[in-house]
C-alpha positions as CSV (number, residue, x, y, z in Angstrom):
1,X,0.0,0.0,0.0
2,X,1.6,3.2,-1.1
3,X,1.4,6.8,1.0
4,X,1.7,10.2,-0.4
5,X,4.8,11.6,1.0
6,X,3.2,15.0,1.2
7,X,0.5,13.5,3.6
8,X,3.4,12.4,5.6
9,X,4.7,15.6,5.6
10,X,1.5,17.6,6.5
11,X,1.0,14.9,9.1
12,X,4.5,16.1,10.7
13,X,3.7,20.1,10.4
14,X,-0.2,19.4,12.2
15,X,2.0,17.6,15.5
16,X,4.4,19.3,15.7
17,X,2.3,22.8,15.8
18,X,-0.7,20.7,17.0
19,X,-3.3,22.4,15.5
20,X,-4.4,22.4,11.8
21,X,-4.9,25.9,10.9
22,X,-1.0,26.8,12.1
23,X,-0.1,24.1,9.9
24,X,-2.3,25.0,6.9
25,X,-0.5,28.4,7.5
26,X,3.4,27.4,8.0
27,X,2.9,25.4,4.8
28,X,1.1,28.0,2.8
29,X,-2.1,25.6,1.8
30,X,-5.5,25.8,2.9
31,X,-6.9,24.4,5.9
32,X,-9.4,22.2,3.9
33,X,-6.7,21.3,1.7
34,X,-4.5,19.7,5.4
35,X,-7.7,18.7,6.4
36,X,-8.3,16.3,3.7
37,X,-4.7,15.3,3.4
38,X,-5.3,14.0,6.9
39,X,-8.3,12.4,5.9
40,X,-6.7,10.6,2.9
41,X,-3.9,9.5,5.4
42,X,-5.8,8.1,7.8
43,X,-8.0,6.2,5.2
44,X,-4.7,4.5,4.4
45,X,-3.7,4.0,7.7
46,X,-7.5,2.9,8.4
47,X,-7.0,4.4,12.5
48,X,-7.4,7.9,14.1
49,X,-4.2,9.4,13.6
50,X,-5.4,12.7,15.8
51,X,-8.6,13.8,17.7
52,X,-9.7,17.6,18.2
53,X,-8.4,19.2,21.5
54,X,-10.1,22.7,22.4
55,X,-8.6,24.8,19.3
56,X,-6.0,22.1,18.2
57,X,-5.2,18.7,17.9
58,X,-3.5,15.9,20.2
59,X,-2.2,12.3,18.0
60,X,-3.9,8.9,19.3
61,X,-1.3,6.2,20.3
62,X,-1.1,5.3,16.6
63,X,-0.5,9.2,15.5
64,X,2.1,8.6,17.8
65,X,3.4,5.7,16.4
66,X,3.7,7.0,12.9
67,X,5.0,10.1,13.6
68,X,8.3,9.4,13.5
69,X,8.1,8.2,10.1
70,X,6.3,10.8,8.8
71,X,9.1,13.3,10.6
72,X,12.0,11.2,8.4
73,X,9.7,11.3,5.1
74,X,9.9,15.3,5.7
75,X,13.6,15.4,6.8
76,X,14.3,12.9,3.4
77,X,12.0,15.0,1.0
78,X,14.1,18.0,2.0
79,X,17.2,16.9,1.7
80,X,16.4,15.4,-1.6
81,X,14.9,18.8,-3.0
82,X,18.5,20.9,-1.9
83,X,20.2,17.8,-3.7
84,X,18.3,18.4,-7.0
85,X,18.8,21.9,-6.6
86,X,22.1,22.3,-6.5
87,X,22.7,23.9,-3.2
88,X,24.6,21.4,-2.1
89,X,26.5,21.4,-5.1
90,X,28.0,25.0,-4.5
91,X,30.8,26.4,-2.2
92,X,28.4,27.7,0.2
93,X,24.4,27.9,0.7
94,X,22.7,31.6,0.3
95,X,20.5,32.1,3.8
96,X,18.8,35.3,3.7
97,X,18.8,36.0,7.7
98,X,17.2,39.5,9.4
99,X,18.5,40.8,12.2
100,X,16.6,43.5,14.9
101,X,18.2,46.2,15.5
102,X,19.5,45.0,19.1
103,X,21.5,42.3,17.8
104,X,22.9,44.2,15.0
105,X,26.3,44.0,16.7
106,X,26.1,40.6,16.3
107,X,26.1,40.7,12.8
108,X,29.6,40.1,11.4
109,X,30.0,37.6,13.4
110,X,26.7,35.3,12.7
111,X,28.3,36.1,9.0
112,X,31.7,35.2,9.6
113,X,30.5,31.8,11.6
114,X,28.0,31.1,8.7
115,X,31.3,31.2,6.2
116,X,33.0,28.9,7.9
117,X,30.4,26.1,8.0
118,X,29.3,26.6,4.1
119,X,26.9,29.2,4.3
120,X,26.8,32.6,2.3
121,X,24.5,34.7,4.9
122,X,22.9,38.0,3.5
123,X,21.9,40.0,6.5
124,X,18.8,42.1,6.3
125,X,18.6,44.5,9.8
126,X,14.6,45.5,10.4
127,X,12.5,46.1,13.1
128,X,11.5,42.6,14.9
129,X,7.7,42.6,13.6
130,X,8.5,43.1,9.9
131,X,11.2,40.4,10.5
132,X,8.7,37.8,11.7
133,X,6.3,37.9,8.9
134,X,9.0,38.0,6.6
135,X,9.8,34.3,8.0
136,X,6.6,33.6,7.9
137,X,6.1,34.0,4.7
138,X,9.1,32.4,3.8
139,X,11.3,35.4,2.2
140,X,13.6,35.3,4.9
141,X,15.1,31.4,5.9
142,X,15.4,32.8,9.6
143,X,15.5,35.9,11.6
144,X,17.7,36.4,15.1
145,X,15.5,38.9,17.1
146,X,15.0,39.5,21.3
147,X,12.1,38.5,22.7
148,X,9.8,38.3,25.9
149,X,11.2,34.9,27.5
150,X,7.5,33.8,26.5
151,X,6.6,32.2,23.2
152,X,5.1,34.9,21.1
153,X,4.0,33.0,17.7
154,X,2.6,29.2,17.8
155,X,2.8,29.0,14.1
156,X,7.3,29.8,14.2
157,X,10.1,27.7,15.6
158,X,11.7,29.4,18.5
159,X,15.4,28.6,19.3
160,X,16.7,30.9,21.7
161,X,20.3,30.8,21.7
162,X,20.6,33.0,25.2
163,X,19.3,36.2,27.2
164,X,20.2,39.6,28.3
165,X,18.9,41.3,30.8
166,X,17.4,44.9,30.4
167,X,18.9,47.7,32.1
168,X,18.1,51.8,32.4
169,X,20.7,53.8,31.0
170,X,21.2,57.7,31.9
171,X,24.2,60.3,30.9
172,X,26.8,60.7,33.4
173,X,25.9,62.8,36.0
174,X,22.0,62.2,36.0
175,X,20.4,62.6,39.6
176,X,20.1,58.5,39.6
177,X,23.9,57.8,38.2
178,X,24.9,56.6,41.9
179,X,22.1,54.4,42.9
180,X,23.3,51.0,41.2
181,X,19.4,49.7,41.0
182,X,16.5,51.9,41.3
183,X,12.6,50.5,41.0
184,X,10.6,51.7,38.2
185,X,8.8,54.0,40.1
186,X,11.7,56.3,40.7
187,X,11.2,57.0,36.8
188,X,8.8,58.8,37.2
189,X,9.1,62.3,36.4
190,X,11.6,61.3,33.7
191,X,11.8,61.3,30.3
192,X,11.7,58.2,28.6
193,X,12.9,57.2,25.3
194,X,11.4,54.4,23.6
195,X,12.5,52.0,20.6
196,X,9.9,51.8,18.1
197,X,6.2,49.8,18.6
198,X,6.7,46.2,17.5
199,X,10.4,46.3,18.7
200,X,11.2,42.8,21.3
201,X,12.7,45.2,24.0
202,X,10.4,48.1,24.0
203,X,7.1,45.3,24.3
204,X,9.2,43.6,27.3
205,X,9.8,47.3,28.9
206,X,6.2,47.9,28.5
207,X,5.4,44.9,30.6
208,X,8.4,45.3,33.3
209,X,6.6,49.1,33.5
210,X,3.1,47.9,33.4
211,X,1.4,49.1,36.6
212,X,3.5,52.1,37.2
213,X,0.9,54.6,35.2
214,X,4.8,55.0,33.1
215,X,4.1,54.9,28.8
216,X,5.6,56.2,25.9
217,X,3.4,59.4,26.9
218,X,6.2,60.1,29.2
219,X,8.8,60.9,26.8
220,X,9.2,60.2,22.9
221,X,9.4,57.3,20.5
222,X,12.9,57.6,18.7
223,X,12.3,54.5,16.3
224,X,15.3,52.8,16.7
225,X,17.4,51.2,19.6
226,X,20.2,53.5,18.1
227,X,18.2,56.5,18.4
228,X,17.6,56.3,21.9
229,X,21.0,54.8,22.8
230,X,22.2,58.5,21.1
231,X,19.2,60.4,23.2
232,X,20.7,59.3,26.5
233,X,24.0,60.4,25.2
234,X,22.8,63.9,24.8
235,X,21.3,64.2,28.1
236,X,17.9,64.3,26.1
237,X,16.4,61.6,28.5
238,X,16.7,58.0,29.8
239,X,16.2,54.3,27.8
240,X,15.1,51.1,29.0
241,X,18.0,49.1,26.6
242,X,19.7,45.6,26.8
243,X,23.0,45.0,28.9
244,X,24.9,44.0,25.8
245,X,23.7,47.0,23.6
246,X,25.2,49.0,26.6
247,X,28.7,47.7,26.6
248,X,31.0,49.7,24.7
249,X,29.3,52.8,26.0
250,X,29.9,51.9,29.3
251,X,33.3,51.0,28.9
252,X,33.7,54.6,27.4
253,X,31.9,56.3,30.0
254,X,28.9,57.8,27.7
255,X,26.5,56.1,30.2
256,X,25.5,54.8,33.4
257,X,23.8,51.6,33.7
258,X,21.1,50.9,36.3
259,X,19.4,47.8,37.4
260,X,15.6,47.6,37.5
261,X,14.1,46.3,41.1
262,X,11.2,44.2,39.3
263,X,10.3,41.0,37.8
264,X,10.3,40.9,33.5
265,X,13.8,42.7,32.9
266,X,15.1,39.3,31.4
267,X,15.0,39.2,27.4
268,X,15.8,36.5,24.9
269,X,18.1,35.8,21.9
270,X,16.2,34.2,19.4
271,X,16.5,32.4,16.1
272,X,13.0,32.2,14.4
273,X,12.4,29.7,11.7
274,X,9.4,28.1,9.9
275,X,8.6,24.7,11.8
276,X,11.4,21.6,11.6
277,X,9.6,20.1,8.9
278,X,9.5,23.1,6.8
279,X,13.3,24.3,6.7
280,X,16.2,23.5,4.4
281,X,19.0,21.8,5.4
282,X,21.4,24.9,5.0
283,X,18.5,26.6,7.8
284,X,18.8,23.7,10.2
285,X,23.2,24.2,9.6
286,X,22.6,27.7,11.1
287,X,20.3,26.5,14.2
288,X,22.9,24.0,14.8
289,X,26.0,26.8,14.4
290,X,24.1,29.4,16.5
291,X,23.1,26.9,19.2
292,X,26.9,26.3,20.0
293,X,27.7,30.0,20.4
294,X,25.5,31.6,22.4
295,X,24.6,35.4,21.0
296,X,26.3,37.3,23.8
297,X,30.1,35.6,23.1
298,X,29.4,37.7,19.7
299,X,29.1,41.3,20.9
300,X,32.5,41.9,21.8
301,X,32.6,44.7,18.7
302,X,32.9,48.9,18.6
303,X,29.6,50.6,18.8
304,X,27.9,52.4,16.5
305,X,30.3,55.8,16.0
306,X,29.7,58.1,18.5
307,X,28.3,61.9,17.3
308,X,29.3,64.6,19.8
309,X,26.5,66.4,20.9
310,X,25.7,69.8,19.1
């Protein structure tokens, strides 16, 4: 009796997401098109492979059973289609890869790490939302973003390759330099300078400040993590940034890093990619490079040129 590998495959994406309109989206068909793959496969099968679950799906012991097969059918398939299309036969695999803003220090490195496994990495740096429909859509093979140590999209693979932890940074001199750690509501009265909406950090600073009646009304939105690292430079306010982004600032002395007194002021390093069963092999080389060298053994570069103040 013969199966449709492509059953198979859908069969993978629905258990592994566990839910049939994630998996109609991560593998750009319709959900009455997985549906009826499912159906066809279980016909052949001639068991429940899955039953319904609230808003998704959980596999029956014999779902279980044949999953494992159906993963290697997706893992074969996709070898097989980078075989016939040559990337294997070149010097090195083209990734497209987008990088927020935060981690764009990380950049030449990921790039430089990607070389020297066989990958040709063309770095695209964009705000985190715009990067994550981009993967989701399948124009970018992967995206290295920071995120709320929460999962944030069902329908993405989340690898997170470490964390920083968010810190507030004022110019030298500011009335709350000396005080090591202060609690969010010593902010108050301050002006805050915020990354733009969408951006990993500012949605995690807006939950660490949640409570304190402190917004983006209390200061300005500067658009980029740049922007407001160059705000608190100029003594035009204060920034709610990651420890890393800080680093070469504060070994020059252009500002003073404060802890925050409060729970939420931990952020992850993430690689998003479509689902397992979805992803080229060059994609699954870069998970497996990046999971060996954690994001924060890559920042050790210059920042972003300095521009005295006017």
């Amino acid at each position: 009796m013969r199966i449709n590998p492509e059953h198979m495959i859908t069969f993978s994406v629905v258990a592994e997401l566990a839910s049939v309109s994630r998996a109609a989206q991560a593998l750009h068909l319709s959900q009455p098109a997985v549906s009826g793959q499912l159906r066809v496969l279980q016909e052949r099968v001639g068991a429940p492979l899955y039953e319904r679950q609230g808003r998704g799906v959980r596999l029956t012991p014999d779902g279980e059973r044949l999953l494992p097969y159906a993963q290697a059918v997706a893992r074969n398939i996709q070898d097989a289609a980078d075989l016939v299309g040559g990337l294997r036969a070149r010097t090195a695999a083209t990734l497209r890869v987008g990088f927020s803003v935060a981690l764009t220090p990380a950049v030449s490195s990921v790039v430089r790490l990607g070389a020297e496994h066989g990958l040709q990495i063309q770095a695209d740096t964009r705000p985190a939302a715009d990067l994550t429909d981009e993967v989701r859509a399948g124009t970018l093979a992967a995206a290295l973003i920071v995120t709320p140590p929460q999962r944030t999209s069902v329908d993405l693979d989340y690898h997170q390759l470490g964390e920083d932890t968010l810190r507030v940074a004022v110019p030298p001199g500011h009335p709350l330099a000396d005080q090591g750690y202060v609690p969010p509501h010593a902010l108050h009265g301050e002006t805050l300078l915020w990354a733009a909406h969408g951006s990993g950090i500012r949605l995690q600073a807006e939950r660490l400040l949640k409570g304190t009646g402190l917004g983006v009304h209390q200061g300005a939105e500067l658009g980029s993590l740049w922007a407001v690292l160059e705000g608190v430079r100029r003594g035009h306010g204060i920034g709610i940034l990651p420890a890393s982004f800080l680093s070469g600032d504060l070994r020059d002395g252009r500002v003073v890093s404060l802890g925050i007194e409060a729970p939420n002021v931990t952020v992850a390093h993430t690689l998003i990619t479509l689902p397992a069963a979805a992803v080229p092999a060059a994609t699954r080389t870069l998970i497996e490079v990046l999971a060996r060298h954690p994001l924060r053994t890559l920042f050790h570069v210059a920042p972003a040129p300095h521009t005295p103040a006017q």
